[in-house]
N, C-alpha and C positions, 0 to 999 in steps of 0.2 A: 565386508561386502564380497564375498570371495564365491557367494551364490546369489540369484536373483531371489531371495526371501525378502529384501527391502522393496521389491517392486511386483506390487499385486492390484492388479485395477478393481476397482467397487465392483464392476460390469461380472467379475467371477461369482461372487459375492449372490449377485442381484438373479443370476440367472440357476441358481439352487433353489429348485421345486419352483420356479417359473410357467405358472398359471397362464390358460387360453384367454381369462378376462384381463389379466393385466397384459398381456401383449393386445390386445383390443382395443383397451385404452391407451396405451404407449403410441400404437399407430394413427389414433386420432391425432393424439397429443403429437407426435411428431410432424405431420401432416399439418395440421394448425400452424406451427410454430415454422414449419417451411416454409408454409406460404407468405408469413406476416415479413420473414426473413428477405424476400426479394427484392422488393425497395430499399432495406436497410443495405445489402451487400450490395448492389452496386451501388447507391449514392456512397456509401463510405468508400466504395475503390477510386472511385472518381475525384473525393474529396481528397484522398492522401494521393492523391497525383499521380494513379493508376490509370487503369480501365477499369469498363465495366465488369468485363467476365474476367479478368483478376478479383475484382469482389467478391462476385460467386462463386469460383474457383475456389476460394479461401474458405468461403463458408460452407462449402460441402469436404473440402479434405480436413480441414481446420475442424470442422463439425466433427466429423468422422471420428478421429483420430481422439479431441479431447472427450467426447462419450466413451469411445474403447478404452482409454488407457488411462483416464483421469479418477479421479479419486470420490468425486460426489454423484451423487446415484442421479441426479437432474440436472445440472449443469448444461447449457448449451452454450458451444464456444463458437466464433469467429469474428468478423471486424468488426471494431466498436469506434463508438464516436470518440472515447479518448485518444485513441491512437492518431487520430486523423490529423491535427496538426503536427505529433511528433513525423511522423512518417512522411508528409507533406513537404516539411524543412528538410528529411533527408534527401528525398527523392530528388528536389531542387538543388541540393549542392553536390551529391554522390552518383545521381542520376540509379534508375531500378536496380542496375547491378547492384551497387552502393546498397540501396535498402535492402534487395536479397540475401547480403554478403550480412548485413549487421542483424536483421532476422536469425540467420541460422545462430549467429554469434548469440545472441538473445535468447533462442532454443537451448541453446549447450549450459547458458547459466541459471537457465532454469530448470533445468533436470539435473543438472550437479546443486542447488538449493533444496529442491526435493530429495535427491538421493543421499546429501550430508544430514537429514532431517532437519533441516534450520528454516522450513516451511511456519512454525509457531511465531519466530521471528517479526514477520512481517508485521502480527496486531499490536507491536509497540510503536507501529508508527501514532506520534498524538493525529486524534481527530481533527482538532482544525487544520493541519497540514492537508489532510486527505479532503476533506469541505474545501480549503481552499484553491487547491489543485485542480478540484472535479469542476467546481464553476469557473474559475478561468479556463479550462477548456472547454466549456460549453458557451463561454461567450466567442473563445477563437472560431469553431465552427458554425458558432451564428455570423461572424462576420465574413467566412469564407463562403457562406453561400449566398451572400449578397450579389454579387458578380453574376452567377448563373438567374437568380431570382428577376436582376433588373433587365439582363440580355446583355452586359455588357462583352464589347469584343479589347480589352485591353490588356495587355501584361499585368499583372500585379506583384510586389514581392510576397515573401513567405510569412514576414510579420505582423500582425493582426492589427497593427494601430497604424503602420505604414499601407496596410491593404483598407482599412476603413477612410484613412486619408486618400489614397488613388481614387477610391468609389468615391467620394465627397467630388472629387475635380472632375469625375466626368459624369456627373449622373445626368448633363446635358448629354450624353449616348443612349441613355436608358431607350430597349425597345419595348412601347408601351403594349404590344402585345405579347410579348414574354412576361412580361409583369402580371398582368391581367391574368394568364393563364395561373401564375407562379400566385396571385390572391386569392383565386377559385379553388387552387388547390386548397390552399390554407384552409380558406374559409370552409370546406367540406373538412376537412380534419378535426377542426376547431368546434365545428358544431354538429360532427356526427350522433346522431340520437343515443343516448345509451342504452335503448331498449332493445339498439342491432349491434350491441357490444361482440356479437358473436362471431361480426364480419369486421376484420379490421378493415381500419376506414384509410391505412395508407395504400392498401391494395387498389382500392376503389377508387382511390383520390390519382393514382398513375393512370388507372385504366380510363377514369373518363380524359383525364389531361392528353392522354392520348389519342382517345376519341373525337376530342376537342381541337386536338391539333391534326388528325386526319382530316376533319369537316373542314376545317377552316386554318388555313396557314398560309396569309396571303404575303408571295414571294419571300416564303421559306423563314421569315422572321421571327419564328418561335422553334429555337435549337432544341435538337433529340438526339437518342444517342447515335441515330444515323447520321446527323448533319454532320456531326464533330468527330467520332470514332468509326463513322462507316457500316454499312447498312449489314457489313457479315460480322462485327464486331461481337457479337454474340454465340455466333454459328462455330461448331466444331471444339475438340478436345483441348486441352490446353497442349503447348510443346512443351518441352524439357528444356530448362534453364542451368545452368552451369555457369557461377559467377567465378569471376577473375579474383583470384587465391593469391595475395604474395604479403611478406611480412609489413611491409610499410603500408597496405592496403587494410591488415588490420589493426595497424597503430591508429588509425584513421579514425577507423569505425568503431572503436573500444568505446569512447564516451556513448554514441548512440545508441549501443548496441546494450550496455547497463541500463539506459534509459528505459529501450524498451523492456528490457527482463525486469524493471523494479515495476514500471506502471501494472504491466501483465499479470503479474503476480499479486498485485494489491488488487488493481478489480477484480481477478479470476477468484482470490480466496475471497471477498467480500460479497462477492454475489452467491460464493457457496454459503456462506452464512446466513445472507438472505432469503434464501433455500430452504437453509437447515429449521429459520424460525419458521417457514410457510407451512413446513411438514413433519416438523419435530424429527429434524432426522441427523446425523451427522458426519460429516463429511469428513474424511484425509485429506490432508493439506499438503503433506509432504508427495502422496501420489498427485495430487493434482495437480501440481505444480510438476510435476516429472512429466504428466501427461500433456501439460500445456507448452513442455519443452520440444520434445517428441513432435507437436505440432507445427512448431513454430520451426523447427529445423527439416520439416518433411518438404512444407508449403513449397519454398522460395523455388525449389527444383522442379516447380509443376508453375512458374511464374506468377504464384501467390504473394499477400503483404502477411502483416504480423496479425495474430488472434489470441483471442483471451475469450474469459466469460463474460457471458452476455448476458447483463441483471433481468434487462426485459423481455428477452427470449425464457431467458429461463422462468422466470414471474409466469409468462404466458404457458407454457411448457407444462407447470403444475396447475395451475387454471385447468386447463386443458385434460386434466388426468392422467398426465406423468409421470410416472412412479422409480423407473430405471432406466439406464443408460440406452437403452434399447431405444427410448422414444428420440434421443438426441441425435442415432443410429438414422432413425427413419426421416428426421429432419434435413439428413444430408442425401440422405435418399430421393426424398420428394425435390429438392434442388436439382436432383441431377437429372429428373424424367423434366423439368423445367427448362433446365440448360438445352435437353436433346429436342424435345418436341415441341415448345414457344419462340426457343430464339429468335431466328428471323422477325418475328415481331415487335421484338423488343426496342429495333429502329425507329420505333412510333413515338418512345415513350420520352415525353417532355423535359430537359433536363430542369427545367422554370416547377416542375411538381416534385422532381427527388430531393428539390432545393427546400419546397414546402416542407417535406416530408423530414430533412434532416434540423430546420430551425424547430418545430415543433420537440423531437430525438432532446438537440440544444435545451431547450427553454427546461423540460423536463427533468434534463439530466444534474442541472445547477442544485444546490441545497442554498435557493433564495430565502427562504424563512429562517433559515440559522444563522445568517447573518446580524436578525435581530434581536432572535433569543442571546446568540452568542455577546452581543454589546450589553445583553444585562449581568453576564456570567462575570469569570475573572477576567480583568484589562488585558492581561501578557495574553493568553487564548485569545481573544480577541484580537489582539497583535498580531500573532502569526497567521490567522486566518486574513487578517488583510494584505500581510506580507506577499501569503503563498498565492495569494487569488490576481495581486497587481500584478506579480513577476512572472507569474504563468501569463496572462494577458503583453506585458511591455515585452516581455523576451522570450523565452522556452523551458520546458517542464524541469529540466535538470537543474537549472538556477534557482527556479522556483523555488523545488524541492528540498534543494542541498541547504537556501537560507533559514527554508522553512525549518527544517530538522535544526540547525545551528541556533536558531532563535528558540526553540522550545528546549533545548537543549539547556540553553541559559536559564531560562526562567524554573526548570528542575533542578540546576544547582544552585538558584538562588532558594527554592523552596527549601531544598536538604539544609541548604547552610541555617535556616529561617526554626529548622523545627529541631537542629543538634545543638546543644547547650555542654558547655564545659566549666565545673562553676568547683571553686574552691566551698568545701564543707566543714565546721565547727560543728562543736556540739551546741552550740545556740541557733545555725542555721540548719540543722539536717533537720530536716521536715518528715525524714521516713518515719513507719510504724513498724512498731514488734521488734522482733530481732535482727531488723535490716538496719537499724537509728542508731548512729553509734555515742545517742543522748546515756548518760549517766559510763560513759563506757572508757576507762584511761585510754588515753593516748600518749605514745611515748613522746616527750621534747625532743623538737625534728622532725618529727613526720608531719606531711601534711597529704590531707583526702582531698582528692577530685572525687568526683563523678562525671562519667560523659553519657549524654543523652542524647540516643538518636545514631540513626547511620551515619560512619566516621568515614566520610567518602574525603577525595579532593578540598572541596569547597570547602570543609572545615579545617582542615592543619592547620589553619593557620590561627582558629582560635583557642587550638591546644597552646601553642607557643603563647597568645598573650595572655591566658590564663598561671601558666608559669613564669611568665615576666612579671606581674602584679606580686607575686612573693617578695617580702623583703628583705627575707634573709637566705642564704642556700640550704636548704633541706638535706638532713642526711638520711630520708626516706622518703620515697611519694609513693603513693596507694590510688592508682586508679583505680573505682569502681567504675565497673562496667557491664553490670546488667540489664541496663539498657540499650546496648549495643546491639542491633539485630545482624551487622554486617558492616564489614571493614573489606575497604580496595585497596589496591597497588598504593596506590597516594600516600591512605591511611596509613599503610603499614609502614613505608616509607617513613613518613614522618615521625613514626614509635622508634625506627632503627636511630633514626637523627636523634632522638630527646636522650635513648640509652647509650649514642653515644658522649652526648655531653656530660651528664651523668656519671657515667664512667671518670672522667677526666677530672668532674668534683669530686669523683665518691660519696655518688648516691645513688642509693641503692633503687631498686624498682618492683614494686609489687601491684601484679591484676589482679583483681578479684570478680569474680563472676562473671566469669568469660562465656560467653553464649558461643555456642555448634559452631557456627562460621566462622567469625573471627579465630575460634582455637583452633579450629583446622588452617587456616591461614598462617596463623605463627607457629604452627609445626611443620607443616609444609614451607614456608620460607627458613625454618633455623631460628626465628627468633625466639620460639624458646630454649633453646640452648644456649644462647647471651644473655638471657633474663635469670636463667635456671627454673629445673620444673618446681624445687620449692616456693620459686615466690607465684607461685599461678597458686591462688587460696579462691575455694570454691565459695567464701562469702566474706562478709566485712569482718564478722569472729575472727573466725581461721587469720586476714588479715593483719588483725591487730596483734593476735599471736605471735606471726610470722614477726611482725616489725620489733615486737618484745626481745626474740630470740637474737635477732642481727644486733642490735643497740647493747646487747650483755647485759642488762638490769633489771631486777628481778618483779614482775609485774604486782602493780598495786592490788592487795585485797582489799573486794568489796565488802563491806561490814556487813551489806544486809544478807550476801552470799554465804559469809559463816555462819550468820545464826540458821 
């Protein structure tokens, strides 16, 4: 890395022989996708226990930044609904600095993931961890906008089952004309025509709610973002932020701050992917993730939250006519002629309709149907998707997470252990064909054949040892066949050094046969062939029984039919 050749944005790419019709369409496509964006960035600033133009704010440099320097040609980045409860919990315990400070922190580990290339990484996360992660946070932020939906005026805490029990005790506060507006909303969302698909209906559904609440807001009882943030809350640039830097400040925020760089980086590359199938097209992972760092570490100093890719912006973005980064360019563009010449109005806008607008976001966001394909699938997957979806819900994404991963985690070494076999062979039991069956074939008195089948990870050593204990006498040769081995780990080999060296101690000898690429690079690279010696590596069960011939001193049986 000693030049910037690892770090090239798509947007270089995209703007070679860069046509008048595709910037035409880009600027629609950007403009589209601005406008559907403003509901979405403030309700989600508001949600993660911002402001409102902290939303914005984020969604045009946040925008900005991951168009220019990210890695997929349509991609639109900034605040998303997953974010909203991590970011919420911090903000409530860290206060803004606190989330600032672990944003930028979150930047830095996402541009050292892209820049190490360990961007590929991420697609082993298993699916039901991500299903279940994604709809427990789509129920957290249905339950957070309960509060603003009913009018309540109450404290709540930050956890979603402690926040749905506060709303349960007080829904005698509920103000029924916050409500009403916060059902109109809905209801116009809900049943917007789709033959006006062209207008989104969250834009609509603000604008009448605040029309709604300008006609009629008798004594102030349906809260806007003037009631509560004040009527310039929109108006003017952002200032400059500089969060409080000291080392036990980041011992703090080390967990948060991995939280946010692992979620960011899972939706930001997932939603490229979802891209990639809408337009056949394919995206860097390792750039976009460098470019979602970059963002994520600009924001906090313009009093922005955290940003990632945005599935449905970018969904809308190619809809729209899309093509390159340019159009995600002009989406932060049309935000910002937004910021400068509507704010003042923005006081109007009901917070009972950004509440509609974000449970609708929620209900969406969930993978409710795979819950029941998944209960027909394998149990263990079905486990962890229950797992990750409760503990996202009872407590916060990193527990979720970290169980979820240790629970699939299990159930793939129970599957390894399930498909590797270590089975003592005779010439009555080897089942091979041709010249692989060591049927009709001497074997010296003392040797005896394994085969091991299947990757010799962890999970199995331990069935090597009881396949060697079932021996009833001590062997003065064993012959692992190993042709079926695709791959051998730390574990594995470990437990080869352990058996050669008891072995040793009896004097008995050790011969592999048919050692596949990996595994041989593995025991040359550790030295264990040099304890084994490179004579007894036989590239097949022949060679083998040779080799066992030669050490034993006695001179090998001829086959009668071989003479004639």
């Amino acid at each position: 890395m000693s030049s910037l050749s690892f770090f090239r944005p798509v947007l270089l790419d995209a703007i070679k022989g860069y046509r008048r019709k595709t910037l035409v369409t880009d600027v629609i496509a950007g403009m589209t996708v601005g406008i559907i964006a403003i509901p979405l960035a403030i309700g989600f600033g508001i949600a993660s226990g911002a402001t409102p133009s902290q939303g914005m704010w984020t969604a045009i440099i946040a925008g900005f930044l991951i168009s220019a320097f990210g890695g997929s040609m349509v991609q639109v980045g900034g605040p998303t609904g997953a974010f909203v409860p991590i970011l919420f919990a911090i903000s409530a315990t860290y206060g803004y600095d606190g989330l600032a400070l672990a944003t930028m922190m979150a930047g830095v580990f996402l541009f050292a993931i892209g820049a190490f290339r360990l961007g590929g990484l991420i697609k082993f996360i298993p699916y039901p961890v991500v299903a279940g992660f994604t709809s427990g946070i789509a129920v957290v932020i249905a339950v957070g906008q309960l509060k603003q939906l009913l009018g309540l005026e109450v404290k709540l805490p930050a956890e979603a089952l402690s926040q749905f029990w506060g709303i349960l005790t007080h829904l005698s506060q509920t103000k029924w004309q916050n409500l009403a507006v916060g059902l109109f909303s809905l209801a116009v969302i809900v049943r917007w025509p789709k033959r006006w698909s062209r207008v989104p209906p969250s834009i609509v559904t603000i604008l009448l709610g605040a029309v709604l609440v300008f006609l009629w807001n008798p004594g102030d009882s349906v809260a806007t973002i003037g009631s509560k943030f004040g009527a310039d809350a929109m108006v003017g640039l952002p200032s400059l932020h500089w969060p409080n830097l000291s080392f036990e400040r980041f011992q703090q925020l080390m967990g948060p701050a991995l939280t946010i760089a692992m979620l960011g980086a899972i939706e930001s590359l997932l939603s490229a992917m979802v891209a990639d199938g809408m337009i056949e097209t394919r995206h860097d992972s390792n750039q976009e993730l460098m470019g979602q760092g970059i963002a994520n570490f600009i924001c906090p100093f313009f009093g922005g939250i955290s940003a990632t890719g945005a599935i449905a912006r970018t969904a809308t973005n190619i809809r729209s006519g899309g093509r390159t980064p340019v159009a995600g360019i002009v989406h932060a563009l049309t935000l910002v002629v937004v910021v400068l010449v509507a704010a003042p109005l923005a006081q109007y806008l009901p917070l009972a309709s950004l509440s509609a607008v974000l449970l609708v976001v929620a209900f969406r966001m969930g993978d409710w149907l795979n819950f029941k394909d998944m209960a027909r699938g394998p149990k263990g997957d079905y486990l962890v998707l229950l797992v990750t979806f409760a503990m996202t819900v009872a407590f916060d994404l990193s527990i979720a997470v970290g169980l979820g991963l240790a629970l699939a985690f299990i159930l793939f070494v129970k599957q390894m252990e399930a498909i590797t076999h270590v089975r003592l062979i005779t010439e009555e039991s080897d089942v091979g064909l041709g010249g692989d069956s060591i049927r009709d074939k001497p074997v010296p008195e003392g040797v005896l054949v394994y085969r091991i089948e299947g990757p010799f990870f962890f999970g199995v050593a331990e069935k090597l040892e009881d396949a060697l204990d079932s021996a009833e006498l001590t062997p003065r040769i064993v012959i692992f066949r190993m042709r079926a081995v695709p791959a051998i780990d730390g574990t594995g080999l470990r437990a080869l050094e352990i058996l050669w060296h008891k072995f040793s101690r009896r004097n008995t000898k050790l011969i592999l046969s048919g050692v596949q690429a990996q595994p041989m690079k593995v025991l040359f690279n550790a030295g264990f062939v040099d304890k084994v010696g490179l004579d007894n590596l036989c590239p097949n069960i022949d060679a083998s029984l040779e080799r066992a011939w030669e050490i034993v001193g006695e001179p090998k049986p001829v086959d009668p039919a071989a003479a004639l």
